[in-house]
C-alpha angles and dihedrals in degrees: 000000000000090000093045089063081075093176099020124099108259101187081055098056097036082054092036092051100039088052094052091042104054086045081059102057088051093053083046091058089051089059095246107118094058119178098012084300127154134036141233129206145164143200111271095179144302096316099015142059130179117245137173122261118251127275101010122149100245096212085068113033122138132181095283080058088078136056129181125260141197125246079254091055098248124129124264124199086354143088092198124101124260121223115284090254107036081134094070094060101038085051087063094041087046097048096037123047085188091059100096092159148026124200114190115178136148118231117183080234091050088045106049087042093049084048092041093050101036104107083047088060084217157044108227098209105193132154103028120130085212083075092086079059087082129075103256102029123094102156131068080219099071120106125225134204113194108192114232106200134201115257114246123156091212096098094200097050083044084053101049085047086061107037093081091050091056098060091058107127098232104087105259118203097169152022132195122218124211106267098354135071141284131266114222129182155183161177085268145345088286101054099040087055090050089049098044078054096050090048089053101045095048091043076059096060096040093057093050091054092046093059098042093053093059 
């Protein structure tokens, strides 16, 4: 697979891949990845990004397990299939030079969150001190608002859905969708994982809430 990425950097990818995947096995071991769900990518360069082949088991995934994109979501160097929603991340790689990675994954806590504060479009996170754990934030006192969009297994439509939430001013480093997981990124591997954390951690405490309000 590595000689067929004839122009490509193939130190990059072997790195870029071992890393991803060793962060997968982790979230694996947390149980959110069920059923060989989510997906896990990083900027490769300019025009390219990394992203794992459809249809893997994440708790097992090695470097063959991934396979490099285009900004558009087609293959490149490749003839295997790129995850579903391979969009999602290169949208985020295209629109943003500072993206350098994309964690998707689908806790039972992400989940029931993204299907409890759907009609609301949102989770307004305030107050946390967990806040200062995102890029951007440096105050218990900041408000986020974390988008909670509507499923549809048309890419593009679920694109075009996203795009305005992105040029919010506030910095914006995730989105939930209805029924199905959350998208969490960062400058690198590093910051995206600390941010997927943070996310979980705060949809935790909303739902509590949540609970203990009724």
């Amino acid at each position: 697979m590595l000689q067929a990425m004839q122009t490509l950097d193939a130190n990059g990818f072997q790195y870029a891949a071992e890393s991803l995947a060793n962060v997968a096995r982790e979230l694996a071991q947390l149980g959110w990845t069920p059923a060989t769900s989510s997906n896990f990518s990083s900027r490769l360069d300019d025009t390219t990004a990394v992203i794992t082949i459809s249809g893997r088991d994440k708790g097992h995934l090695a470097v063959e397990d991934f396979m490099v994109v285009d900004f558009d979501g087609c293959a490149v160097g490749s003839d295997h299939r790129p995850s579903a929603e391979t969009l999602l991340h290169t949208q985020l790689y295209a629109r943003d030079a500072g993206i350098g990675c994309v964690l998707h994954t689908h806790s039972r806590t992400q989940t029931v969150a993204s299907r409890l504060f759907a009609e609301r479009g949102e989770i307004v996170l305030a107050g946390y001190e967990l806040l200062k754990a995102f890029h951007g934030y440096d105050t218990h006192e900041a408000t986020m608002h974390l988008p909670v969009l509507p499923n549809s297994q048309d890419m593009q439509a679920l694109a075009a859905m996203i795009e305005p939430c992105l040029q919010r001013d506030l910095p914006l480093h995730g989105y939930l969708i209805d029924g199905h997981g959350i998208y969490a990124w960062g400058r690198d591997l590093k910051e995206a994982r600390r941010h997927l954390d943070a996310f979980e951690f705060l949809l935790a405490c909303e739902l509590d809430l949540w609970t203990l309000r009724r």
